[in-house]
N, C-alpha and C positions, 0 to 999 in steps of 0.2 A: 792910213790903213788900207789893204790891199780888200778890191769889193765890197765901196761903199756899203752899209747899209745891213752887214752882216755881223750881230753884237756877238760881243767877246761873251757876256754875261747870259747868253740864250741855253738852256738847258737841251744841249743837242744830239744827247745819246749816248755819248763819247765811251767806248768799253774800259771798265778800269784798266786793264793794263797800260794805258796812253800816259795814265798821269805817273809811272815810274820816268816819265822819257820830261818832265816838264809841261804836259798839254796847256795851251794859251788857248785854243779854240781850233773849232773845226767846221770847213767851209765850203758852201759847191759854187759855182759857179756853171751856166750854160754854156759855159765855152768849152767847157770840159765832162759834157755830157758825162752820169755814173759815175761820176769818180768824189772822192769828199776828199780832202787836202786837211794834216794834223797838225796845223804848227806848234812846236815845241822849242823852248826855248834848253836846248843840250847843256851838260856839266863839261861836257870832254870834246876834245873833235881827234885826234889822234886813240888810233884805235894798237896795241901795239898784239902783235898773232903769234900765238904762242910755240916756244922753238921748237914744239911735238909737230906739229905740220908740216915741216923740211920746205914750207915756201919760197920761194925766190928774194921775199922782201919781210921784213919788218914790222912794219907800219902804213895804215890806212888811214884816208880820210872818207867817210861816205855821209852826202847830207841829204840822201832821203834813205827810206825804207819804204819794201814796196816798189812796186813799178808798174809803170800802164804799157808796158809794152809786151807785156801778158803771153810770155814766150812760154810755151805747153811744157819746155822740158827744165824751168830755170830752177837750178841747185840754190837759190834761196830762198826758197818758197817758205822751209821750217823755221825761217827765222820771224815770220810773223806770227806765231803761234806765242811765242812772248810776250807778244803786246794781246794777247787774247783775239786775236782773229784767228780765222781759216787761211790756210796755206794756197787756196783755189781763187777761188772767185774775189774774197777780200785781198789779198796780194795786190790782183791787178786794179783793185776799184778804190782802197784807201792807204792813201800814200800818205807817211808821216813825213813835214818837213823843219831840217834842224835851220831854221829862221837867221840863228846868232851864230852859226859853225866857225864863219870866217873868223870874227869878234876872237871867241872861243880859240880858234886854232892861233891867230897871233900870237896872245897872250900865251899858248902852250908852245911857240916856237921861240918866244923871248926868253924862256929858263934856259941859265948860264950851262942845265946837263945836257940841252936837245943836240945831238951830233950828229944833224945834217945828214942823218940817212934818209935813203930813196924811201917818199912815200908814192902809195899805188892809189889810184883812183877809180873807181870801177871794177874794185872786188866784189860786190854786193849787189849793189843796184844799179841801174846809166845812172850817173851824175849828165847824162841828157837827152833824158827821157824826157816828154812833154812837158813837164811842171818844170821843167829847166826855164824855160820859153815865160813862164810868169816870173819864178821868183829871181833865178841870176844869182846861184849861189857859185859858181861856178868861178866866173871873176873876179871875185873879192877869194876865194883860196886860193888861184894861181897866183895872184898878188900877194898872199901871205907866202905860202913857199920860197915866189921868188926873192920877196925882198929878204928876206931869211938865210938864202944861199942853201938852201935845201930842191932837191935834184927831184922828179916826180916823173910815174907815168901814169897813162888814161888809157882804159879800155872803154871804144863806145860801140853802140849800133846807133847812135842820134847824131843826124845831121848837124841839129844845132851846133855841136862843135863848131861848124865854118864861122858863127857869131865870134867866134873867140880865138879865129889864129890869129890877129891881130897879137892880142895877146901872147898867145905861146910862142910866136916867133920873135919878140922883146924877150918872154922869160928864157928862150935857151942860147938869147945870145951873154944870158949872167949863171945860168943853169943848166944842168941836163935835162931836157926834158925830151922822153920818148910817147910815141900815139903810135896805137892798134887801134884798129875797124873789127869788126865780128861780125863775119859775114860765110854762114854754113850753107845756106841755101840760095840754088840761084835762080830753080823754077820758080814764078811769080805766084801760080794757080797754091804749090804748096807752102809756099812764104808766106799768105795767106792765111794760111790752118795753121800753119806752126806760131807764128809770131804775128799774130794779126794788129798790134799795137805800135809798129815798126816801121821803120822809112823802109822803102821796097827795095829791092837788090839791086836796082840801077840807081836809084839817090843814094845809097852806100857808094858805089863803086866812083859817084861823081865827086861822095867826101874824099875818098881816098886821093882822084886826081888831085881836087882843090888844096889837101893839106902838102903835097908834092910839091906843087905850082907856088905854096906858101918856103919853101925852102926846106920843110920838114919831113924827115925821114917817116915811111909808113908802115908798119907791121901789119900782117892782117891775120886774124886766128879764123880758120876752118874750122869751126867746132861750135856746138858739139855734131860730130857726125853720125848719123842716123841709121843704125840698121837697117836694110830693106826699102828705103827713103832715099838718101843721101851719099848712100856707101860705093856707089858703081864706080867704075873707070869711066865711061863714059861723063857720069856729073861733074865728078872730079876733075876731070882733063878740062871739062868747059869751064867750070867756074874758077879755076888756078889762073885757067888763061885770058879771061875777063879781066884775074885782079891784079895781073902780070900788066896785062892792056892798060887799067887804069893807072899804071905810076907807081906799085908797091914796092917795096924793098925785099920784103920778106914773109915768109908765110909760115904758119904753124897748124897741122891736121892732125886731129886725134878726136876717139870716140865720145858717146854720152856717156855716161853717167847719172844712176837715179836713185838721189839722198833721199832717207826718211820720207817726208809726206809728200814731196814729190814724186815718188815713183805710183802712189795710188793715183793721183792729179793726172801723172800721164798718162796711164794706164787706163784710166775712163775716155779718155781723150782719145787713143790707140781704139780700144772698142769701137769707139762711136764711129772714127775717120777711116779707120784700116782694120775690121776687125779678120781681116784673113793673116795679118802679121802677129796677132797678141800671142800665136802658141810660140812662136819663135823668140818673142820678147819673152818670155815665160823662161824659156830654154835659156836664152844667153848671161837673163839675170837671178838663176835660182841661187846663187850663190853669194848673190849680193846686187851692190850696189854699182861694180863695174862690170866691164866687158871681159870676158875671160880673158888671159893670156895670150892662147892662139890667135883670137881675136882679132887683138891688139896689135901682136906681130905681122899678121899678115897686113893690117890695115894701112902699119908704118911700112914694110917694103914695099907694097901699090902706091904709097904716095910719094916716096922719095923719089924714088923717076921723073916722076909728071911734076915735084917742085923744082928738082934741078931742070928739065926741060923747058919750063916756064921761067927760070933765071930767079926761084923765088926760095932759093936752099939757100940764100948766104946766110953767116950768122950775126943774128942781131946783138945791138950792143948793150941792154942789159935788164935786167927783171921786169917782167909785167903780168899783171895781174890772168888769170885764168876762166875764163867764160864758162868752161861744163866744168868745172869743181871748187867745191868750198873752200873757204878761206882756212879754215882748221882742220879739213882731212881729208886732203886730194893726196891720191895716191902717191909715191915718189917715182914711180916708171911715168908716170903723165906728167912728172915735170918738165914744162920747156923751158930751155934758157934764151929767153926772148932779150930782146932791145941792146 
């Protein structure tokens, strides 16, 4: 049992909605200061995204919910409100994890209908976020994928990846396997405030070399990019040409984006950190939940320059998951056709 000493049978709070997901217990540990960990034992591990979406892929695997890398602007903040938390402060602080996913996914990759389409990894949450680093759910799915003959990508911002190109580089000499980094900011002071739960933008940019230096190709998504933040020619020209520097193949830049309970999350956030930006925020998202049009266009001709200038416009070889939008209703103009 993981953390001696912590009973299965201790009456620990746990909010109902935990026990639709299987709740087995829930746990802290000091090593993981604030944060309480949900193990459940999952019915499913193949999540399949309905064709209303117009996403790049299929099919998901995600084996947590939740995440401690408590990024201010993350598009899946509303989906902890199912399990009866808050989309804010519980997101980042109680992470549910699916214990049996691999188990689970095998067994749903041995049915004689599974046709070996691309699943995505890191639609939802990092599959290597810090709770990656305890439980290691990570190499028991790349092992079921590969030995399967089923082709897969990962979108991360967690280091921990580098534990596992051993791995990825066996599964894509039987598999297609594609890896993104997600890496929008490159000032340290506001990496910070945005994503204070995060390896910092130089242990990104040293994953990106390592998975290079591992033989594998590296995507990297700019996004989401930040109004008034993030959006300059100046930022942009420096951090393209940092992730040019470390070894990437290819790069993908486009705006934020602020779903459902996320946009109040950020929004308080905005006030507190920037409040001379919130009437502009105000302005560009009365209409919703994206960046308007012109926005958008202008945002894509500033950046195409500086990514062919930086050698990082080729195009990738094929779908991967999207960092600023949800898996069921990200725009169809924000789709990029990655890997």
């Amino acid at each position: 049992m993981r953390w001696a000493g912590q009973g299965v049978a201790v009456d620990d709070g746990a909010l109902p909605g935990l026990q639709r997901l299987g709740l087995v217990r829930s746990v802290r540990t000091p090593q993981f200061d604030g944060i309480t960990f949900h193990e459940v034992l999952c019915k499913t591990a193949l999540n399949k995204i309905p064709a209303a979406s117009m996403l790049p892929f299929r099919f998901t695997v995600n084996g947590y919910r939740g995440c401690s890398h408590a990024c201010r602007y993350c598009f899946a903040r509303p989906t902890h409100e199912y399990l009866e938390f808050d989309p804010g402060r519980d997101f980042d602080t109680q992470v549910v994890v699916k214990t049996n996913v691999a188990e689970v996914l095998r067994r749903e990759l041995r049915r004689p209908s599974w046709s070996r389409e691309t699943v995505a990894l890191g639609t939802n949450t990092d599959p290597y976020q810090r709770a990656e680093g305890r439980y290691a759910l990570m190499p028991g799915i790349i092992g079921a994928l590969t030995d399967f003959g089923t082709p897969f990508s990962i979108l991360t911002k967690g280091t921990l990846l580098r534990r596992d190109l051993p791995l990825l580089t066996d599964a894509s000499r039987r598999v297609d396997v594609s890896v993104a980094v997600s890496l929008a900011v490159g000032d340290p002071d506001l990496h910070g405030r945005l994503e204070p739960g995060t390896p910092t933008p130089e242990a990104r940019l040293s994953l990106i070399s390592a998975i290079r230096e591992a033989g594998l190709r590296c995507h990297v998504m700019v996004a989401p990019v930040l109004p008034g933040l993030t959006d300059s020619d100046d930022h942009l020209d420096d951090l393209l040409g940092r992730i040019a520097g470390a070894g990437a193949t290819s790069a993908t830049v486009f705006g934020l984006h602020l779903r459902g309970s996320t946009r109040g999350w950020f929004m308080d956030w905005l006030a507190e950190a920037y409040p001379d930006l919130v009437g502009e925020y105000r302005r560009l998202y009365r209409r919703g939940a994206y960046l308007p049009a012109e926005y958008r266009a202008d945002l894509a001709c500033r950046a195409a320059p500086l990514l062919a200038r930086h050698g990082l416009a080729r195009a990738p070889r094929f779908a991967a998951p999207l960092p600023g939008a949800g898996p069921v209703d990200a725009a169809p103009e924000l789709q990029p056709t990655l890997f």
